[in-house]
Structure formats: C-alpha cells, structure tokens
N, C-alpha and C positions, 0 to 999 in steps of 0.2 A: 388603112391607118389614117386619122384623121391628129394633124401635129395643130397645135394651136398654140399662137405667139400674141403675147399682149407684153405693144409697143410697137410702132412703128419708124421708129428713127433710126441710128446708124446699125444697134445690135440686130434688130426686130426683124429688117429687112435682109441683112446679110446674112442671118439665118436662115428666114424663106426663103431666098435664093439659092442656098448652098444645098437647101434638102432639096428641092426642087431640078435643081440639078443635077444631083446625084440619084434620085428617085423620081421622075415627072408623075409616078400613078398617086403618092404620096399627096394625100388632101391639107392644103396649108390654109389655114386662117389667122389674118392680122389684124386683131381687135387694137382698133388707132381710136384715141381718145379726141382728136382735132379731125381737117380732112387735109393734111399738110403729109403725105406720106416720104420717109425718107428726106426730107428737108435738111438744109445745113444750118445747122447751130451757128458754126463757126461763120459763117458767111453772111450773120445777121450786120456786121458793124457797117459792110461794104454797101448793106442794101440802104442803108439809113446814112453813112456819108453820101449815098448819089453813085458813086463808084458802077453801082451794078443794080440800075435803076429797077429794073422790072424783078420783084421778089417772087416769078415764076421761076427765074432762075435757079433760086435757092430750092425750089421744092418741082421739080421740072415733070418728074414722073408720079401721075395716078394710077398708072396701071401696070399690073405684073403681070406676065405670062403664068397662068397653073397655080398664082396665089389669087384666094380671094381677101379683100382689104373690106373690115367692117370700119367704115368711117362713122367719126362721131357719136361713137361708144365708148362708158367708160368702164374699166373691171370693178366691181364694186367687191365680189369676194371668189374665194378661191377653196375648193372643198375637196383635199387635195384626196379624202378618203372614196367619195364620189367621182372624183376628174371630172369636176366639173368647175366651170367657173360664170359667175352669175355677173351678166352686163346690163348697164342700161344705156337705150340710145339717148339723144334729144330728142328724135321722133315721136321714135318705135315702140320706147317703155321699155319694161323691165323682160330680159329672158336668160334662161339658161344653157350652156354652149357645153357640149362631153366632147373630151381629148384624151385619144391615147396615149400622146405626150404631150406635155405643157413645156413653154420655155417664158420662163419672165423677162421681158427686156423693158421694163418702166423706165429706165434711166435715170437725172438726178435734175431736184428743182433747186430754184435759188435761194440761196439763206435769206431768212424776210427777217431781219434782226424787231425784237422788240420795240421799237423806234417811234417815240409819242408824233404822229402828221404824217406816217408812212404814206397813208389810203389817200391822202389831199387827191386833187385833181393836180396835173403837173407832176406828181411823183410818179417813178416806174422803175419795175424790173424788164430784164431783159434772158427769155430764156426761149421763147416760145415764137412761132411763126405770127402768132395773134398780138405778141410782148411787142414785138415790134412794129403790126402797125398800129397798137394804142401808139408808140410814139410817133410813128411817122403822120399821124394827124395828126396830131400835137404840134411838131413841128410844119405842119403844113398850114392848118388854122389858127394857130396860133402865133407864128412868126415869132419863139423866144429868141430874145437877141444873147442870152446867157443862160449858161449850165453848172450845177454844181454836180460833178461824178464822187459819189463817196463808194472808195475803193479803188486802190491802186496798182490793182492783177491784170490779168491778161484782159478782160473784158472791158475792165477801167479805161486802159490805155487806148485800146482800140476807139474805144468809145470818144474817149479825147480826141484821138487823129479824128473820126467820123464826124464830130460835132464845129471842130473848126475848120473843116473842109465843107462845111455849110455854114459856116462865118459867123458860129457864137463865140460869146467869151465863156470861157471855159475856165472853170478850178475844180483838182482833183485835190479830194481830201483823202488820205493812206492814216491807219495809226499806226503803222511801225516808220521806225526812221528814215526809212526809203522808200519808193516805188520799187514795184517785181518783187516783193520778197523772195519770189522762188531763187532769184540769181543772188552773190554775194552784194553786199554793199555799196561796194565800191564800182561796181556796172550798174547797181539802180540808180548812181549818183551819175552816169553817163547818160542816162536815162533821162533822169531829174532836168538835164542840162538839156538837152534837145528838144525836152515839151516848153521851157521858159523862152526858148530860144524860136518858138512858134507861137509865143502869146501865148499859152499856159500858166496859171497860175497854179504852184503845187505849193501844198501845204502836208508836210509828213509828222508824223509822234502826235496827229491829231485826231480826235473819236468824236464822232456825229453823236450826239447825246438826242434832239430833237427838232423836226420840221416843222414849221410855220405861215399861216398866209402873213406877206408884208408888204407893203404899197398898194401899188396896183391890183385889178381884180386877178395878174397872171401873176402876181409876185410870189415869191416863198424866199424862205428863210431859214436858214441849216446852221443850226450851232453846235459847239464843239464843247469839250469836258472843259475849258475852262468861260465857258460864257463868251465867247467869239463868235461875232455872226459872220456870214458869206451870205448875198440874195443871188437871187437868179430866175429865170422863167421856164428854168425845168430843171428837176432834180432826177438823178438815176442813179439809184443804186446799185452798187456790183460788189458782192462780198462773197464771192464764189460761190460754191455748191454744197447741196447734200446728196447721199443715195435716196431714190425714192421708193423705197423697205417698206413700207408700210404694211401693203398689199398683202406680200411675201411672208411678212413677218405674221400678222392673221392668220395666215394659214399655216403656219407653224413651223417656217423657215429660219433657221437659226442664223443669226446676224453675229459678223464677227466686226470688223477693222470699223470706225464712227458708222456703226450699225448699217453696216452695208452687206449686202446678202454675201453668206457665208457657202462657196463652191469650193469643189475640188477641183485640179488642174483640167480635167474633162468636162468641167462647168457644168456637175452635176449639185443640184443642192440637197440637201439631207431628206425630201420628199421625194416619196416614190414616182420617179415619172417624170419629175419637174426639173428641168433645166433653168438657170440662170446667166445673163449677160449684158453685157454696157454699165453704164455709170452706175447700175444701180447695186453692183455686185464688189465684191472684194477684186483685186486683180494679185495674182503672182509678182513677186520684185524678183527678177533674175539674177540681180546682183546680192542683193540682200537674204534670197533665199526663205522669203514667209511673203505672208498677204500684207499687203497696204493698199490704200483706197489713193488711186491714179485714174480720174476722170479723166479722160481724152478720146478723141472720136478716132484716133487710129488703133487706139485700143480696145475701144467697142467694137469697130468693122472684124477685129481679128476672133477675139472673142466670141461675136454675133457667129460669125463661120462655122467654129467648132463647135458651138453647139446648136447647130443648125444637122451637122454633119451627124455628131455622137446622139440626136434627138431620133434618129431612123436606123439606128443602128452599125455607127462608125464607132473609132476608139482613136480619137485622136485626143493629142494633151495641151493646152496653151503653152506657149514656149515664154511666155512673160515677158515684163514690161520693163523698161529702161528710165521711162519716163520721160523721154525725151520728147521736148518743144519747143514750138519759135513763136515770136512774135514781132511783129511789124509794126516801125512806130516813126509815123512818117520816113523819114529817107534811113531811119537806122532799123537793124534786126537784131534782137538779143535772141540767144537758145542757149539750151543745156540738154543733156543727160547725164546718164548716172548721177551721181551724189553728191554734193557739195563738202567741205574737208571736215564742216561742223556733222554732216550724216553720218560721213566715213567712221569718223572718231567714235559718235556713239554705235556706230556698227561692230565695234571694235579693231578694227585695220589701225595700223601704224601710219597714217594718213598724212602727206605734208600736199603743198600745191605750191604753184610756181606761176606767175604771169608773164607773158611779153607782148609786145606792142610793133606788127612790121607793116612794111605792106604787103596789099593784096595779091600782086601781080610784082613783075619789075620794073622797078622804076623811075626807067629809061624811058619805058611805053607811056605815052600820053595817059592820064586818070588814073595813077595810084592812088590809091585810100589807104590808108590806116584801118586795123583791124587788132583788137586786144583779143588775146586766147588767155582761158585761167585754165588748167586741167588738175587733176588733183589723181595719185597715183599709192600704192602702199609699198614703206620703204622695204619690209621684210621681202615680199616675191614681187618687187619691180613692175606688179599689174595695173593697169591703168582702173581709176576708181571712177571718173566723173569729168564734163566737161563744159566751159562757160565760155561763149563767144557772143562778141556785137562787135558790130561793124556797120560800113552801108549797105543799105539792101543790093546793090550790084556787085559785092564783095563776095559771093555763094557761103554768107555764114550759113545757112538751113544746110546748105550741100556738105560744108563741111564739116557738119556739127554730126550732118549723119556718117562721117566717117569714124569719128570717134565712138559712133552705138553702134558702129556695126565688129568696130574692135571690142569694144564693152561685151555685146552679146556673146562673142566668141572667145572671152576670156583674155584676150592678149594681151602683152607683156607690152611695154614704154619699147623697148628695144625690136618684136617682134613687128609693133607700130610703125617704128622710123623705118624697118627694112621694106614696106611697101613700095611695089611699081608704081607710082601716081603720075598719073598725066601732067605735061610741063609744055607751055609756049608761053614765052614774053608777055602780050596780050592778058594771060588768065593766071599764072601763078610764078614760082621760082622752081629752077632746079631740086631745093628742098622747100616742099610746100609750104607756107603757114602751119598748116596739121605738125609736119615733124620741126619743124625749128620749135615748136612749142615743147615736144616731148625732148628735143634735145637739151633744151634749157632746163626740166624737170630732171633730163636722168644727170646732170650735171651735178644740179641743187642737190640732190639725193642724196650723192657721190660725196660730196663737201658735208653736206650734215649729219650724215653716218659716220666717214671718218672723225671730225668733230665729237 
C-alpha cells in the first residue's frame, strides 16, 4: 500500500509517523513544497529575536525512518478518481505520484489583505521557514532601526517582543480596540500596558489602508483609515490565517467552516480515499459540539496522528479541540480555552463570568506576583465554559490554564473543579490554588445572581 501525504509540517509529519509506526511495510511519501520538513511555525519569532539563533533548530530533522520526503515539490492537482496526484519539482518538472491513500495536510497561509505597497521591498509576511529568512536579511543588511507590525494577534505580539529585543522601535497597529482579541478587553488592555511599558508604540481601532516608500531609500510609510502616517524601515504584516483549500477543493472536497476542508471526526473527507488534517481542515469544537476552524499546531499534531492511523486501516475519532493557547509577551503570559462569555451566550448557555486578581504562590515566600483569572461557567448545570489568565511568565499561567482544558474536556462542573487534589508548597502556590480561588468566586457570583 503506497499512503501519500502532501505537506510536511506539523499534520503531514505526524501522520507519516503514526502509519509508519503502526505499519513499517506501509510505503509513505511526503510531497513538501520547501526543504524545511516538520519545521516550527511557532518558533519563527524566537529565531528572528536572536533567542534561538541557529534556524536549524526550528526545522532539525531531514530525515525519517521508512518515510520518503519529496523536497521541493509542489501538488499542483489532485485526481481523486485516478489517486493520483500531479507535482512539480524546481528540478525535476512535472510528474505523476498514484496512492492508495492520500491524506492532505497543506496547512494555512497568511491573509495577504488587498493592501496598495504590500510587495515594496521592506514589507513581509511571516509564515514560512523561507518568510523568515526574507526577514532576517533584511534585518541583517539592512539594519532597520524601526517597525511597523500591522496586526495585533499572536504573531503580532511576538513579533513585537522579537523586534525590540533586537532594539527597533516598534508600533503595533490592531483595528479592533485592543490587542489579542481572542482574550476579553480588559486583559488586552493588560497587554496594551506591558508592550508601552517596553517602548511599544500601540495604536488600536486603527486599519492599515496603504504602504509607501518615505524618506530614505529603506523608508516606508503605513497609513491608516483616517490619513495618519507611521514610517518605519520594515513593515510586517500579521493578520492571521486562512485554510490552504484550494488543492482539496479542485479535486472536489467539500469546504465547510471559512472554506476549510470539510472531514468527519476520522478525518475522513468526502473523497474516496482522501484523508484530511492541520490548518487546512475544519477542526471538531468539543465544547460547542460542530466544526470551527482552530489553527493551532497542537491540534494539527493530534489530528495529523489520526489520520495517519485511520489512512492504513484504524478507526480512531478526533476527540476535539478546546482551543486552547498561550502566548508570551515579554515577562507576561496571556492564555485561554474554552469560550469567552460573548461565545458562551451565542452558544446559547446561560453564561456569566467572574474575575479575581491573587497571587501566585504565598506571599510570605519571597516573589509573589499577581496573576488575574477570568473564567466563565453556565449558571443552569454549574459547568465550567471557558478560561482567561495572564500573569508573569514565572506564575505557570500555560500550566494552569491547562488545568482548566483538561476540566473543560471532561465536562466538569465549577464545584467538581474546586474538589481537585492539586499540589501546594509555599514556594509554588496556596492551599487553594489560583485555579480554585477563581471557581470559588464564580460559584459564589452564581449563587448571588441566580438568587437575585
């Protein structure tokens, strides 16, 4: 049986591994459009602050056991009545590849917004092992002493910490009223404070209308809907992502959630044979119980697995997605999963949320921090719906943000939450963790606004 997987990043991989493991006689081919196999996305901002200098790091392994990797070819089509799928290298030219099973793992490229001066020289996206060293010679040859980031998401922010730990002046332009949208308001404003408070200039409720050369021959020029300039000597764009469908879609895959390949929980897609997974696919909401489209590389790896597994003959199901993520931004961490109270509500849950502000540890021990929890829970059956922490990065917000998705995933109740055994020393937390002093103040709030 010959399984062929076109993409090689977090799904593409995890899937030739898993079949490969499970079946070594199993013939795997990974048609990779770059020669970057399995590379981290995520770990592009680290390589371009300096952080993690050598960008072998990010992409460390060329070589798989019992997979073969077609480097630098790309799938041009998909002939799903044939199984066949037609590549071309840079070399090699044009040829045709037959599979007993196909799995799509393309993943998702960056929204390139209509944007008059995108193409300048000095402009860039950021998506690809290549994305990144266009900039890093940029930055290297060019020595901009400033940046303008339009977009103020995960990618954005990083990119901010990354650019001022190489000592530009940096302005992040967001059009919604805060940074992070994903988290409520009132923590992007926590957010907001910490990048000005690093030389950040943020500018929010503001839209990149068009880019420009200005001064100098490295100058640019980024104005906004109402005719406001910002200059700078390098501009990068982060407005998140799309699925990258296209392929899929040609060949007659049915797109469901912002045209993202349409699978069933076995990450089977509606073609014979074809399996689908990573960014480029719809994902399972576990809480919400339907498809929405959740880019994240931990949910590609998961994904990539099963159908890797179900592509030779398993029957295993995605167990779905939380949504859950962090991000680091300079000395603070924001994360969430589940749903914010505005999700809840249109989810239709009886949705309230509740904030408090403690420390980390006790406060006796040398180095408490402050740390805000927002959780949000449904007052009818007392379930916990959603959760919002930042804090300092030495505070385990990621650690304990993953305690609340792992109660999320299994259903539990605010009250089943606080009865957990959770580990306690002076040093690392209290008697009653952060985690439950937060659910205690929600079933409190509850308590009072239900009577009420």
């Amino acid at each position: 049986m010959h399984l062929l997987i076109i993409g090689g990043s977090d799904a593409g991989i995890s899937a030739a591994l898993r079949a490969h493991e499970l079946d070594p006689n199993v013939e795997i081919t990974v048609v990779l459009a770059d020669a970057f196999p399995n590379y981290s996305i995520c770990g592009l901002p680290f390589f371009l602050s300096g952080e993690t200098p050598d960008w072998r790091s990010l992409a460390h392994r060329t070589e798989f056991d019992g997979i073969r990797l077609l480097s630098n070819h790309t799938a041009e089509a998909v002939d799903a009545s044939a199984k066949t799928v037609h590549v071309r290298g840079r070399e090699d030219g044009a040829k045709a590849l037959h599979y007993d099973r196909l799995i799509i793992a393309t993943g998702a490229v960056p929204v390139r917004p209509d944007l008059p001066g995108i193409s300048l020289p000095g402009v860039h996206l950021l998506h690809t092992m290549e994305d990144s060293f266009a900039v890093q010679q940029w930055l290297s040859e060019r020595s901009p002493r400033s940046a303008v980031i339009v977009g103020g998401g995960y990618i954005g922010l990083e990119m901010a910490d990354a650019l001022t730990h190489r000592g530009l002046k940096v302005t992040v332009i967001e059009r919604t009223a805060t940074v992070l949208p994903t988290v409520d308001p009132d923590l992007g404003r926590v957010l907001e404070e910490e990048l000005r408070q690093r030389g950040v200039e943020v500018m929010t409720d503001r839209s990149a209308t068009g880019i420009e050369r200005a001064g100098d021959v490295h100058g640019l020029s980024v104005t906004d809907q109402q005719g406001r300039k910002v200059t700078a000597n390098l501009v990068l764009v982060a407005l998140g992502v799309r699925p990258a469908s296209e392929l899929a879609a040609a060949a007659g895959a049915e797109l469901g959630v912002r045209k993202a390949i349409r699978v069933t929980r076995r990450m089977q897609t509606n073609l014979p044979d074809v399996f689908a997974a990573g960014d480029c696919v719809e994902t399972w909401h576990r809480l919400l119980e339907r498809p929405a489209y959740l880019p994240l590389g931990t949910t590609a790896h998961k994904q990539g697995r099963i159908a890797g597994e179900n592509a030779i003959g398993g029957d295993r199901e995605f167990a779905g997605s939380l949504g859950s993520q962090a991000v680091k931004l300079f000395d603070l961490v924001a994360a969430r999963t589940g749903l914010l109270e505005r999700e809840a509500l249109d989810a239709g849950f009886d949705a309230a949320t509740t904030e408090i502000q403690t420390w980390d540890h006790k406060v006796y021990y040398p180095g408490a921090r402050r740390l805000r929890l927002r959780i949000t829970g449904d007052r009818r059956s007392g379930r916990l719906l959603g959760a919002q922490l930042v804090g300092h990065c030495q505070s385990e917000i990621a650690k304990r943000t993953d305690i609340f998705a792992a109660a999320l995933f299994h259903g539990m109740t605010m009250e089943a939450l606080n009865d957990l055994d959770l580990t306690y020393t002076p040093p690392l937390s209290s008697p009653w963790d952060p985690v439950q002093m937060a659910v205690q103040a929600w079933t409190s709030h509850a308590s009072m606004t239900t009577q009420s």
